[in-house]
C-alpha positions in Angstrom: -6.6 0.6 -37.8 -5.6 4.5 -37.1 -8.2 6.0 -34.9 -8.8 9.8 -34.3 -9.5 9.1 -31.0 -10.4 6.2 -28.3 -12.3 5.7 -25.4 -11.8 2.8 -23.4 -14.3 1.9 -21.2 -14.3 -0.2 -18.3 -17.1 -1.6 -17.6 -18.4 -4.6 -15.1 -22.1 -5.9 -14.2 -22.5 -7.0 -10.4 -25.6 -8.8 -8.4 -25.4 -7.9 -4.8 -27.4 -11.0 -3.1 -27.6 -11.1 0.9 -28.5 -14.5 0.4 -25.9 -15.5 -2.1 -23.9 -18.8 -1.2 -20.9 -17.3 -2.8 -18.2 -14.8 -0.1 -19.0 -11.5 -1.0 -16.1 -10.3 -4.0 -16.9 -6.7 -4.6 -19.4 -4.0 -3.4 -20.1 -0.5 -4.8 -21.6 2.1 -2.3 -23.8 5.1 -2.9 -20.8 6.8 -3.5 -20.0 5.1 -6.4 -16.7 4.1 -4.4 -15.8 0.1 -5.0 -15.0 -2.2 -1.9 -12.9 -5.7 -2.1 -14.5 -7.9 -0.2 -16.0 -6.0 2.9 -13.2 -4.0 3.3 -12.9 -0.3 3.3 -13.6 1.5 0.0 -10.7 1.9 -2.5 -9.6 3.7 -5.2 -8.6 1.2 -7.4 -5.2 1.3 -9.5 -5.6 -1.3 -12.4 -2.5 -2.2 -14.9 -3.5 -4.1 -18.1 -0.4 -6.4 -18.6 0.2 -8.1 -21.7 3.1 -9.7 -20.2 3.5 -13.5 -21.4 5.3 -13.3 -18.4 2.6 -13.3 -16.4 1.1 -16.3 -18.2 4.3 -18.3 -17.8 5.8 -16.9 -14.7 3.3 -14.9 -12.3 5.9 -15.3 -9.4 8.6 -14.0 -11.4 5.7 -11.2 -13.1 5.1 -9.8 -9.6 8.5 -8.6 -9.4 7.8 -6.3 -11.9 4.2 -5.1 -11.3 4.7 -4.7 -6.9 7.3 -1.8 -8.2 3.9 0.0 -9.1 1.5 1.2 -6.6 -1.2 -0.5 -8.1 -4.0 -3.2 -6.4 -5.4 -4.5 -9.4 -3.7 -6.6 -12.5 -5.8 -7.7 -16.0 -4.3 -10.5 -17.4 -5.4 -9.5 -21.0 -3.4 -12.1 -23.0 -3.3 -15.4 -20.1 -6.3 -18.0 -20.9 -7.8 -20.7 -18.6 -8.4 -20.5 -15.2 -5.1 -22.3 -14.2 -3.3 -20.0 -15.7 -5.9 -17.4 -14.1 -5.3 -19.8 -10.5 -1.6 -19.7 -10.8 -1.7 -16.1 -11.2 -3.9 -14.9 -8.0 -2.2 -17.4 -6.1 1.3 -14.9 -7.0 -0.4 -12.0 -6.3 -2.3 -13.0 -3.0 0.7 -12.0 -0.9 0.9 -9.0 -2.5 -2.8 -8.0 -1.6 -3.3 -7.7 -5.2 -7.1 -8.2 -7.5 -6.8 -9.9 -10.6 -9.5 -9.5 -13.7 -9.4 -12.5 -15.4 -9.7 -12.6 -19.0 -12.9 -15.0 -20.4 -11.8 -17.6 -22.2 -13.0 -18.0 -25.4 -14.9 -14.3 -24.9 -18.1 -14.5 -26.1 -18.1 -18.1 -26.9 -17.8 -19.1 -23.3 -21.2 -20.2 -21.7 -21.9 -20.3 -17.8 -21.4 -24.1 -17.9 -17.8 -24.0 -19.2 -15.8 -25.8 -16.6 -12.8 -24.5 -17.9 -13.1 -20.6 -17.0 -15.2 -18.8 -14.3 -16.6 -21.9 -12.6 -13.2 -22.8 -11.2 -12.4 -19.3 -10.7 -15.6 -18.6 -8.0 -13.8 -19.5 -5.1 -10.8 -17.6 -5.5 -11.0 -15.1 -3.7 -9.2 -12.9 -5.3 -10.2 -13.1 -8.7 -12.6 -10.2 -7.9 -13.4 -9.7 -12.1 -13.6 -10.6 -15.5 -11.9 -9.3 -18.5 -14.9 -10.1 -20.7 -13.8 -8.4 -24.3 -12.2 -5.4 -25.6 -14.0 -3.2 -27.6 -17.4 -4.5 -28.4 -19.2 -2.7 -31.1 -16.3 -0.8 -32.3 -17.8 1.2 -35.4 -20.5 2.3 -32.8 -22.9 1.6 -35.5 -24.6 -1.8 -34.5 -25.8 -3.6 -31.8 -24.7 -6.7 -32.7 -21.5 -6.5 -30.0 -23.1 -4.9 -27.9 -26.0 -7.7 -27.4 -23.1 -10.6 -27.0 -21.5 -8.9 -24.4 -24.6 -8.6 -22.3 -25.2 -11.9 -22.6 -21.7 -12.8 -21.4 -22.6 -10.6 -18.7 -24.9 -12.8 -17.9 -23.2 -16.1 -18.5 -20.4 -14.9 -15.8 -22.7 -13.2 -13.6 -24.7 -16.4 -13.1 -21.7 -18.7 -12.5 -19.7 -15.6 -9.9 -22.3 -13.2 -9.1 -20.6 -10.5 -6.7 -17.6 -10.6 -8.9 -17.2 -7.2 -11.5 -17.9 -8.2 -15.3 -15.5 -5.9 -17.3 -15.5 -4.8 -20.7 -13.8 -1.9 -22.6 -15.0 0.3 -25.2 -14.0 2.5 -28.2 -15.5 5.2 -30.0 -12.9 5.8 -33.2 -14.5 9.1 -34.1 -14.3 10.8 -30.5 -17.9 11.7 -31.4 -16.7 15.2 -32.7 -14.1 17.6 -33.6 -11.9 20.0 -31.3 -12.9 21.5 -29.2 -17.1 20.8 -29.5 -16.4 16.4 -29.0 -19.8 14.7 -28.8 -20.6 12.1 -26.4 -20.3 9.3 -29.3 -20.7 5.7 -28.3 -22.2 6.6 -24.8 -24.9 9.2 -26.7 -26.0 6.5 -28.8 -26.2 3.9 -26.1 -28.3 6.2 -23.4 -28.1 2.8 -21.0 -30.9 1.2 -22.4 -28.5 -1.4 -24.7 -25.5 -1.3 -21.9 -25.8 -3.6 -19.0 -22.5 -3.1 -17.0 -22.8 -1.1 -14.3 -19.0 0.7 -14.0 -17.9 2.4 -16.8 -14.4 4.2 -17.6 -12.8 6.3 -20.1 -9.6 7.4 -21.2 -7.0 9.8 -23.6 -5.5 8.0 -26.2 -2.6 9.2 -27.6 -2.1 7.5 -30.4 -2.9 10.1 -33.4 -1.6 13.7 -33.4 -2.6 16.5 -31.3 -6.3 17.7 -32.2 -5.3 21.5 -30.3 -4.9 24.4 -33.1 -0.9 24.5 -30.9 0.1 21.6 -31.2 -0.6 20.1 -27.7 -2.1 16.9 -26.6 -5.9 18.1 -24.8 -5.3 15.6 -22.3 -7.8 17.3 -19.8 -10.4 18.5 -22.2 -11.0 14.8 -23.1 -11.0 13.4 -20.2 -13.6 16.5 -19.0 -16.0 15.5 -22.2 -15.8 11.8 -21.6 -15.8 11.3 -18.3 -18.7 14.3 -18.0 -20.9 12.3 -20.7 -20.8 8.9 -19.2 -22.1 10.6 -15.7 -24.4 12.3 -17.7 -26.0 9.1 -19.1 -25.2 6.7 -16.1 -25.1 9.3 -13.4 -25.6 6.3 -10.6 -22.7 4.1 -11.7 -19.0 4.2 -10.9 -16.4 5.5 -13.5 -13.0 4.5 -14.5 -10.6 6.2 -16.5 -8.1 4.4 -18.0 -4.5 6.2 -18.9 -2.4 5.4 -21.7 0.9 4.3 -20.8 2.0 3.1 -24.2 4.0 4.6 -27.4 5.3 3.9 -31.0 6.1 0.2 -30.4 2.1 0.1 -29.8 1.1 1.9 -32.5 0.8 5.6 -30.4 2.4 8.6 -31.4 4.5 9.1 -28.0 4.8 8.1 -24.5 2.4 10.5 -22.2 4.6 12.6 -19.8 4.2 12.5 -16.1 2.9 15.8 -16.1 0.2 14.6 -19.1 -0.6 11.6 -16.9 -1.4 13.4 -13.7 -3.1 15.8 -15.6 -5.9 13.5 -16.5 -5.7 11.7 -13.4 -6.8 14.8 -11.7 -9.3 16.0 -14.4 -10.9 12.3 -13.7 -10.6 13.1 -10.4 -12.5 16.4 -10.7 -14.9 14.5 -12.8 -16.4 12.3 -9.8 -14.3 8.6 -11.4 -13.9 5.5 -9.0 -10.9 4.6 -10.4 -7.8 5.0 -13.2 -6.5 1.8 -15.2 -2.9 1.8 -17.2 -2.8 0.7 -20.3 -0.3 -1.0 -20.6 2.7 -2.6 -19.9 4.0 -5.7 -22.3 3.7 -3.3 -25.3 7.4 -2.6 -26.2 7.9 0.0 -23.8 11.4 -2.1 -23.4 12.4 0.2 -26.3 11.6 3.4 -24.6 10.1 6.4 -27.4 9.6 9.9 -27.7 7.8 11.7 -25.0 4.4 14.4 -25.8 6.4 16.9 -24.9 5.7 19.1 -28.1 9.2 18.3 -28.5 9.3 14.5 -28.7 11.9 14.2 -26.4 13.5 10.8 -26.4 13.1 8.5 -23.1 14.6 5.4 -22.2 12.9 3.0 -20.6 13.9 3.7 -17.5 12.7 7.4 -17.5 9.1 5.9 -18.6 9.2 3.5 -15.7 10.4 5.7 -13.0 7.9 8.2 -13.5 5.2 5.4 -13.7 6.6 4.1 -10.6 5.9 7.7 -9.1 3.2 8.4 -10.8 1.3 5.8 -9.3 2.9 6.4 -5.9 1.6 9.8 -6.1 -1.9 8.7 -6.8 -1.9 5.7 -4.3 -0.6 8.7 -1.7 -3.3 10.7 -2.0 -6.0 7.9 -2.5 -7.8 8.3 1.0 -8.4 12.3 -0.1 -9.9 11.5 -3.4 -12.2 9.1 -1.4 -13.1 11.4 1.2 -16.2 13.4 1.0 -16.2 17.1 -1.9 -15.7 19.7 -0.2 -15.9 23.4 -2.5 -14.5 25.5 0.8 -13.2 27.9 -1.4 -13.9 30.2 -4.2 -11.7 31.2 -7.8 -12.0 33.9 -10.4 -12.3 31.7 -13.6 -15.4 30.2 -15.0 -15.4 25.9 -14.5 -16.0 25.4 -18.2 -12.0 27.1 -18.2 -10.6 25.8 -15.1 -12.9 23.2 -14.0 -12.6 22.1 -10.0 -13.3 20.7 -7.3 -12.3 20.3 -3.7 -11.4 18.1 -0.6 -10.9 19.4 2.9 -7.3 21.4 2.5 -7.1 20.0 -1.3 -8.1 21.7 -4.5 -8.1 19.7 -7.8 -7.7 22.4 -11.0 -7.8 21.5 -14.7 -7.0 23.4 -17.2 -9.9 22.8 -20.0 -8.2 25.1 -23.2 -5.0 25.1 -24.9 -3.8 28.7 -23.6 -2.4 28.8 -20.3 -4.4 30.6 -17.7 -3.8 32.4 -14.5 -6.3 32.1 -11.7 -7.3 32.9 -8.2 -8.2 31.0 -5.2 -9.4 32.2 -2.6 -10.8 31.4 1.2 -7.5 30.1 2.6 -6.3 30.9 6.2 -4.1 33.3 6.4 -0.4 31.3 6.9 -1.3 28.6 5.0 1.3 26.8 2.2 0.1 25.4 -1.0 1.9 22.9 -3.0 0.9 22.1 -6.9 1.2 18.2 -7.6 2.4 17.5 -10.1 3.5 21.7 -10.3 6.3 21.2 -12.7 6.8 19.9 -16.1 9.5 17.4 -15.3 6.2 16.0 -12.9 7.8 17.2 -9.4 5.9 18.9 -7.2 6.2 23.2 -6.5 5.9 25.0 -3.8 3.3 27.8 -4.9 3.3 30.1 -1.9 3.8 29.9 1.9 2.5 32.3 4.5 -0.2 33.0 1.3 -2.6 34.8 3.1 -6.1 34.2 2.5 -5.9 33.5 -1.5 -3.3 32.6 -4.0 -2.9 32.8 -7.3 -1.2 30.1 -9.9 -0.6 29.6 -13.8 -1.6 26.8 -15.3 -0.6 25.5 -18.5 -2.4 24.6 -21.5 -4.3 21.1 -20.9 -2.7 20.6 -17.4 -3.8 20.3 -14.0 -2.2 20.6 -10.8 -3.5 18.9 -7.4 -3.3 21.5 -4.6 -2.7 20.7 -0.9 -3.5 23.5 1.1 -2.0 23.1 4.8 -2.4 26.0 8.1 0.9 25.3 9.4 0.1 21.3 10.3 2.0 18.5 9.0 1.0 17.7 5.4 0.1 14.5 4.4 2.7 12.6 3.2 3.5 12.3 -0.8 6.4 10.4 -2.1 8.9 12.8 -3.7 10.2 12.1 -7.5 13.8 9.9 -7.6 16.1 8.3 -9.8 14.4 4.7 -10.6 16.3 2.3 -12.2 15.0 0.4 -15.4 13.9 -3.0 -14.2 14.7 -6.2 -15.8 11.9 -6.0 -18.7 9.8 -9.5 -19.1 9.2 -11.4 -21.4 6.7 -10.1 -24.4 4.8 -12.5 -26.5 6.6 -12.5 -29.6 3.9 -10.8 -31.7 0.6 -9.6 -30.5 -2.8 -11.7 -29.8 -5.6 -10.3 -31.2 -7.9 -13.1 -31.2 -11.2 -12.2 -32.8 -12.8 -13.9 -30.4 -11.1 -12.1 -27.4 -9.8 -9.3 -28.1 -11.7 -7.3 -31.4 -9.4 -4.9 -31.4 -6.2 -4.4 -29.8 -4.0 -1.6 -29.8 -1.9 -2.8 -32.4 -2.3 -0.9 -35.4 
């Protein structure tokens, strides 16, 4: 099925019981910042895989997946929970969360001994890949009230565990550049249960810009600015699409597309970002969304996922660390929309025109880097010795991450280098779409 648009969201549905008999999986704070366990809060870096690999050969899987700075795997095509076992077992020395998928969806019931009740006391299995896309049309409730009551099926059997589901709204509520909220208008929270929601930029139809380029941040702004709009109090994800023609998308996103809407998510307050997805023929590499549709090999999409998600995973403990708007700039927010972190501006890039602006309140001396500041996604030096302001360019629909340093050490970012392709694994020899699991993958 060919969609204008799609917004995926992940969502999950916790109970937080002092009393509870079961270790303690996942908290949120007030913050909307997620904790594993009672560790310190994260930032969360999930990859779907549809890997059979992963299925059949977690050990072998992991030597993919660890090449990625991620802490958090989906297992979106594996069922049972020795599978589910086999596969947190491979990732425990890895540090890494898996989100089991149900099996059987909604079909499963909190009795089934063949799912979540032998999947409570691993303690890594910290969430549960409930179904994709309920209520896809947007026009019924009918999904919608199944999914809540697998919410509550799992949440009975593993209740500090996060219940995930992702949704889809095919007609991006709207037309560029007035999108509605869509599927998160209609819903208002009173027929949604979960309580962490994401979103994401599909780009799997052609631009919807009057220029012909992909409005990367403007989507991300509208989505991820509508779901806090109608669940201010819960987290946010946003997933990114890492996914092409082999998939049924148009192109591959670039790494300056990605980190684009990994900082516009940023700017828009999200607890999270989740890939999807590797296992869908990305083996074959595909033309970039360039404008140009610049062919890439596989091992040009990898190795700037690989840094990509270094980047991100770098600067994780800013994004976590308190807002902080210490500085000023010329243009209005609903142009370049912002925000801050001590010595750290985040600046998107809402239209399609590119756009100079102004920031100022800097101490004098200071150096300012854009991540990712070039199109090829390496970083740019903006200005050193900048005095108190600076001023920078940004392109249509892209947004730079700006570290602002006095003449200290900056904080360390990895630096873009030649990866090599990795040996690709094993993909299930055509898709599963089950119905039952899955109501509508992104095959089309």
């Amino acid at each position: 099925m060919v969609k204008l648009s799609r917004v995926v969201v992940v969502a999950a549905l916790f109970l937080l019981l002092a009393t509870s008999v079961f270790a303690q999986k996942v908290t949120v704070d007030t913050q909307r910042h997620i904790h594993y366990g009672t560790g310190p809060a994260v930032f969360p870096i999930v990859l779907y895989d549809f890997n059979s690999n992963l299925c059949n050969n977690p050990a072998d899987e992991m030597k993919l997946v660890t090449q990625l700075s991620i802490d958090t795997v989906i297992d979106v095509v594996c069922d049972g929970s020795s599978v589910a076992t086999n596969i947190a077992t491979a990732m425990q020395p890895y540090g890494l969360n898996l989100w089991s998928t149900v099996a059987g969806g909604i079909s499963y019931t909190g009795t089934d001994p063949a799912s979540v009740s032998e999947l409570v006391n691993v303690a890594n299995v910290t969430g549960y890949f409930l179904t994709d896309e309920p209520d896809v049309s947007g026009n019924t409730p009918t999904d919608m009230t199944a999914t809540n009551a697998l919410n509550t099926q799992v949440k009975a059997v593993d209740p500090t565990a996060l219940q995930v589901t992702s949704f889809n709204d095919g007609t991006f509520g709207g037309t560029f550049p007035n999108y509605g909220g869509g599927i998160f208008d209609q819903y208002q929270g009173s027929a949604i249960t979960m309580d962490v929601l994401g979103n994401n930029f599909w780009n799997n139809s052609p631009p919807r810009s009057t220029n012909g380029l992909y409005d990367v941040t403007l989507e991300t702004n509208v989505w991820d600015g509508v779901a806090n709009e109608v669940f201010p109090n819960v987290p946010l994800f946003t997933d990114i699409g890492f996914y092409g023609p082999a998939a049924g998308a148009s192109c591959y996103l670039t790494q300056q597309q990605f980190l684009s809407e990994a900082w516009t998510a940023i700017i828009n307050n999200t607890s999270g970002i989740a890939i999807w997805a590797i296992g869908q023929g990305e083996v074959n590499g595909g033309p970039l969304c360039d404008g140009n549709l610049t062919s890439a090999t596989y091992s040009q999409l990898w190795g700037g996922l690989i840094e990509d998600t270094a980047l991100v995973k770098a600067i994780a403990p800013t994004i976590l660390s308190p807002v902080s708007i210490w500085y000023t700039h010329v243009e209005p927010e609903a142009t370049i929309q912002t925000t801050g972190r001590t010595g750290w501006i985040f600046a998107s890039n809402l239209t399609q025109v590119p756009v100079q602006d102004t920031f100022s309140g800097l101490t004098p001396g200071s150096t300012v880097t854009a991540y990712a500041g070039n199109s090829d996604g390496s970083n740019r030096t903006v200005c050193t010795n900048c005095g108190t302001n600076f001023s920078d360019t940004l392109p249509g629909f892209v947004a730079y991450a700006y570290q602002v340093t006095n003449g200290e050490t900056a904080t360390p970012t990895p630096a873009p280098t030649s990866t090599p392709a990795p040996t690709a694994s094993p993909t299930p020899s055509s898709p599963r779409c089950e119905w039952s699991r899955l109501r509508s993958c992104r095959w089309w």
